[in-house]
C-alpha positions in Angstrom: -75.9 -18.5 -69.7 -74.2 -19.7 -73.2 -75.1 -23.7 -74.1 -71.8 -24.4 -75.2 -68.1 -23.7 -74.2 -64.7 -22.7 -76.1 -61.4 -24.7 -76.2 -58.1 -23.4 -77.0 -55.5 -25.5 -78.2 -51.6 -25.0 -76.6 -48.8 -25.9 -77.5 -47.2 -26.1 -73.9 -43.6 -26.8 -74.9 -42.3 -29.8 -77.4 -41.1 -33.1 -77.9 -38.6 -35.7 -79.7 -38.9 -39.3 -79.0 -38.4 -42.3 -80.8 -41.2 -43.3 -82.6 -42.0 -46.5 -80.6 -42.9 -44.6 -78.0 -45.8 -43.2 -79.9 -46.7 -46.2 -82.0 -46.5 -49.8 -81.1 -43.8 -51.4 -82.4 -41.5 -52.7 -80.5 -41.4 -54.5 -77.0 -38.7 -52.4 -75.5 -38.8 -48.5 -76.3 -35.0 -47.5 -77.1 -34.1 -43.2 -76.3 -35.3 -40.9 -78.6 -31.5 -41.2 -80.6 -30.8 -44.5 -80.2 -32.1 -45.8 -83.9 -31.3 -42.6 -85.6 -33.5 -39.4 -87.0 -35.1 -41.2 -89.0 -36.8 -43.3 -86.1 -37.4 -39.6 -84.3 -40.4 -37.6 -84.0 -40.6 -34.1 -82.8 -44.3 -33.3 -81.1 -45.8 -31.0 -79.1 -46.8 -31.1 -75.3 -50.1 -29.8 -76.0 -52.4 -28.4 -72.8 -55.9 -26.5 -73.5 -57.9 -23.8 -72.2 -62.1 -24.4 -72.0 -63.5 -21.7 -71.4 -66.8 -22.9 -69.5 -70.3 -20.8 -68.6 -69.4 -21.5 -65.0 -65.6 -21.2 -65.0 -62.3 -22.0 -66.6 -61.0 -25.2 -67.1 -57.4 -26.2 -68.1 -56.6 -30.0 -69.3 -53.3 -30.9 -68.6 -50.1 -28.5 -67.8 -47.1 -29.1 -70.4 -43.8 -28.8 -69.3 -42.5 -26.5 -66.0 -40.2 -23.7 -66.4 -37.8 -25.5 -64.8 -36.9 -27.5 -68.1 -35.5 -24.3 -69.3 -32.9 -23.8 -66.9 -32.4 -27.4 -64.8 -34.2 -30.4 -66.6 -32.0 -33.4 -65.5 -33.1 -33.0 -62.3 -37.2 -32.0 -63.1 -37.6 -34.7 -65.9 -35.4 -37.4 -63.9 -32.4 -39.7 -65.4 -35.0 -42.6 -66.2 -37.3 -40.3 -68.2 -34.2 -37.7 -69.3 -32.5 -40.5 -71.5 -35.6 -41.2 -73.5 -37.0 -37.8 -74.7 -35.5 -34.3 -76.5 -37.6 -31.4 -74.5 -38.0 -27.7 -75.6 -40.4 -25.2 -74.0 -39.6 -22.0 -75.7 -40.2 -18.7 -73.7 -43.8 -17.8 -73.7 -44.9 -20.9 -74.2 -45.5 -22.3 -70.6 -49.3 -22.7 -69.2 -48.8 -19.8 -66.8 -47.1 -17.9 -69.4 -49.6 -18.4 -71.9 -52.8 -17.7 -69.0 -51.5 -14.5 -68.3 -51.1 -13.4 -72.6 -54.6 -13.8 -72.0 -55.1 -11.9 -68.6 -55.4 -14.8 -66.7 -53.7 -16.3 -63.2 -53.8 -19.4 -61.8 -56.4 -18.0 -59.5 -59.1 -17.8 -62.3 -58.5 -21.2 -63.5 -61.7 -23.0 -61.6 -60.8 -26.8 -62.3 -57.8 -28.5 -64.0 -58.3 -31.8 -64.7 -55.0 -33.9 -65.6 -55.6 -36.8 -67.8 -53.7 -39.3 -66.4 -50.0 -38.9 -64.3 -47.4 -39.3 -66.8 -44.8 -36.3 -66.9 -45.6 -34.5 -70.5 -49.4 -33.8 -68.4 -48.3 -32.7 -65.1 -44.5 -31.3 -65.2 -46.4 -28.0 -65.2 -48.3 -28.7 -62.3 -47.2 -26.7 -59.7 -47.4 -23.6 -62.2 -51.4 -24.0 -61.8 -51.2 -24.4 -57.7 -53.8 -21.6 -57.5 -56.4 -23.0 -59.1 -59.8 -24.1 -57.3 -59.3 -27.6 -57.7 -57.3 -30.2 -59.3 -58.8 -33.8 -60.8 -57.5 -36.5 -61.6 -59.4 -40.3 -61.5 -59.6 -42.1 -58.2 -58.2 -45.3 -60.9 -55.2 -43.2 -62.1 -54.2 -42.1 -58.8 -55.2 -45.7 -57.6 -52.9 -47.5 -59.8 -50.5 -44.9 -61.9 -48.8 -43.1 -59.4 -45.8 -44.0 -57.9 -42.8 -42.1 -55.7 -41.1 -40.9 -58.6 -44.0 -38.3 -59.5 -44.4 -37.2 -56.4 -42.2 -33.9 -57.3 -44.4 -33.3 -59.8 -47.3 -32.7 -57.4 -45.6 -32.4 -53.8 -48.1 -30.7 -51.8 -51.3 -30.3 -54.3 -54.2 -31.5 -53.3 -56.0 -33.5 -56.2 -59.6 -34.1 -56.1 -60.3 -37.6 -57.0 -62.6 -38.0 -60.0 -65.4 -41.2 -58.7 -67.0 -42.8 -62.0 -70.3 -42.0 -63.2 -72.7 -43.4 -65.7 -72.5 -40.9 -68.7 -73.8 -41.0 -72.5 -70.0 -41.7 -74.0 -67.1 -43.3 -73.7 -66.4 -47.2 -74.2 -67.9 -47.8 -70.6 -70.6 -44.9 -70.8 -68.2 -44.0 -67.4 -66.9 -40.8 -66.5 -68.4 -37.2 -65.3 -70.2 -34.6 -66.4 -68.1 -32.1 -64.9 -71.0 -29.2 -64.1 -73.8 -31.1 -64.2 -74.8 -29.4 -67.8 -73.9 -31.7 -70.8 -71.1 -29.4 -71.7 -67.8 -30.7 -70.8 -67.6 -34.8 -69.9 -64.8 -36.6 -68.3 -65.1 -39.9 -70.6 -63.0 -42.9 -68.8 -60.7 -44.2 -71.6 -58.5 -46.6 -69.7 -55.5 -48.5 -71.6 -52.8 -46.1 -71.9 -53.1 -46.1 -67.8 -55.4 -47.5 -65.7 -57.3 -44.3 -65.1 -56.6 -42.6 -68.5 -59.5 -39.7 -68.8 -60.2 -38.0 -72.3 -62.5 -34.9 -72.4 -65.2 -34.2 -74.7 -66.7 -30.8 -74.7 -69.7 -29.1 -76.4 -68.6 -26.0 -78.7 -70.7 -24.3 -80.6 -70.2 -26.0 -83.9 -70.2 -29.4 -82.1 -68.5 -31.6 -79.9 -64.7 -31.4 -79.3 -62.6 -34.7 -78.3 -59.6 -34.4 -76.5 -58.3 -37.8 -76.8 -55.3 -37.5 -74.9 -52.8 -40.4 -75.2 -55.5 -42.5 -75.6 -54.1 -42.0 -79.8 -50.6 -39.9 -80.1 -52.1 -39.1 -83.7 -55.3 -39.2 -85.7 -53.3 -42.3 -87.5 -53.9 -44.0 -84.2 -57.3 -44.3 -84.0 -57.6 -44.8 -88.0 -55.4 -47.6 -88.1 -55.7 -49.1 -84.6 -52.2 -48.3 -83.8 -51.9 -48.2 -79.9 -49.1 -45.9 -77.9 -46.1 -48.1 -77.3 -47.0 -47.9 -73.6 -50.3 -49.8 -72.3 -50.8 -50.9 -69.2 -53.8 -53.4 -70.6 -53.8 -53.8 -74.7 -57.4 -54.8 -74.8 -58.5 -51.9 -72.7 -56.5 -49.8 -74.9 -58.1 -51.1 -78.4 -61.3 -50.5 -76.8 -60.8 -46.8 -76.2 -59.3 -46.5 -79.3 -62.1 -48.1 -81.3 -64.7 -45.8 -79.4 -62.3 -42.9 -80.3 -62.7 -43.6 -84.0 -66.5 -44.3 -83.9 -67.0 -40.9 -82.1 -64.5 -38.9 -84.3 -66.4 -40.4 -87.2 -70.2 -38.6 -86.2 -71.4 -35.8 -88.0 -71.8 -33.8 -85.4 -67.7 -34.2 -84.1 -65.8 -30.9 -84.8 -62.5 -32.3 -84.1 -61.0 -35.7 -81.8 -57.5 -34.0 -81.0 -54.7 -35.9 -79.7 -52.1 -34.5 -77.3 -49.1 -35.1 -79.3 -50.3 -35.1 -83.3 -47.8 -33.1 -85.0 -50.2 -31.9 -87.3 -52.8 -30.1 -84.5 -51.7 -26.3 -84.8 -52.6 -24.1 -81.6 -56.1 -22.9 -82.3 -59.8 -22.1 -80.7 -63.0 -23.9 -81.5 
């Protein structure tokens, strides 16, 4: 059996926003063209693939198809007014599985990263797969009836903290047991905010998630314009800079950095 695992980097449909929405800046975040272009920032939705000695694992789902044909009603008037979406054909997380011969069905764990819409709109396009994680704290404290169409009828397995090596509270999960792939609680962003760090060959690979929306987050200490605890957000953020600064880190990826191509490490 290999000692490491393989991530593949998706772009899982894109995204315009004001900037403030990504970067702290103001105390109210205005729709994405509100100030102007010059305030706006296209993104993607990014979702990966790990490929794992015991199974595949996908972090977060990108946009549904549905955005395609009937967003207003999928994305919601409340989150429709603040954000530009695209998801190009092809480009789904089903659609992009099955380039690679892959169904829901041989997806063995996704784990969602916390329960805003950019990380589980696609959702229901992965309803096949073994299980479905998501932190006992996110689903504790950042769900709410809105979302509930995003996940109507999947049944999430609830991710219980563990003492682990990383993290800003050593908390999370090693997800098989093997020192391959941890959960690493990184709570700010949301209450239950999970990044995953994972074991490739060359190294370890961070995917930070929202904890940053760029690699200028963690450098400069910028937090996302939406925390639900600032202090708890520096933290992760300062751990996510420490970590992406040892020798033997390959890459900290965040979800929405404009500058992450799709790729495999």
């Amino acid at each position: 059996m290999s000692n490491y695992a393989k991530v593949h980097v998706l772009h899982a449909g894109e995204l315009t926003y004001d900037r403030s929405l990504a970067f702290k800046e103001l105390e109210v975040i205005p729709s994405f063209d509100q100030r102007g272009k010059e305030f706006q920032e296209k993104v993607p939705v990014s979702s990966y693939l790990i490929e794992h000695p015991q199974g595949n694992i996908v972090v977060d789902t990108g946009w549904h198809e549905d955005i395609r044909t009937n967003p207003k009603e999928h994305l919601g008037e409340d989150i429709y007014q603040f954000i530009e979406y695209k998801l190009p054909e092809g480009h789904s997380v089903k659609e992009q599985l099955a380039a690679r011969n892959l169904s829901p069905e041989d997806i063995h764990t996704v784990v969602i990263t916390h329960l805003d819409v950019d990380h589980i709109s696609g959702l229901k396009l992965l309803s096949g797969a073994k299980r479905i994680l998501v932190s006992e704290q996110e689903w504790k404290n950042h769900r709410d009836e809105s979302k509930e169409k995003w996940y109507e009828d999947i049944d999430f397995e609830l991710v219980k903290l563990e003492k682990i090596p990383f993290g800003p509270h050593q908390l999370g999960k090693d997800l098989f047991g093997d020192g391959l792939v941890y959960l690493v609680f990184t709570p700010g962003h949301t209450a239950g905010h999970m990044s995953v760090l994972v074991r490739v060959e060359a190294g370890w690979v961070l995917l930070v998630s929202d904890v940053g929306y760029a690699e200028k987050s963690w450098k400069e200490q910028i937090l996302p314009g939406n925390t639900v605890d600032d202090e708890l957000a520096y933290q992760s953020l300062q751990w996510v800079k420490e970590f992406s600064e040892r020798e033997d880190c390959v890459a900290a990826i965040a979800n929405h950095d404009p500058s992450v191509r799709p790729t495999m490490f």
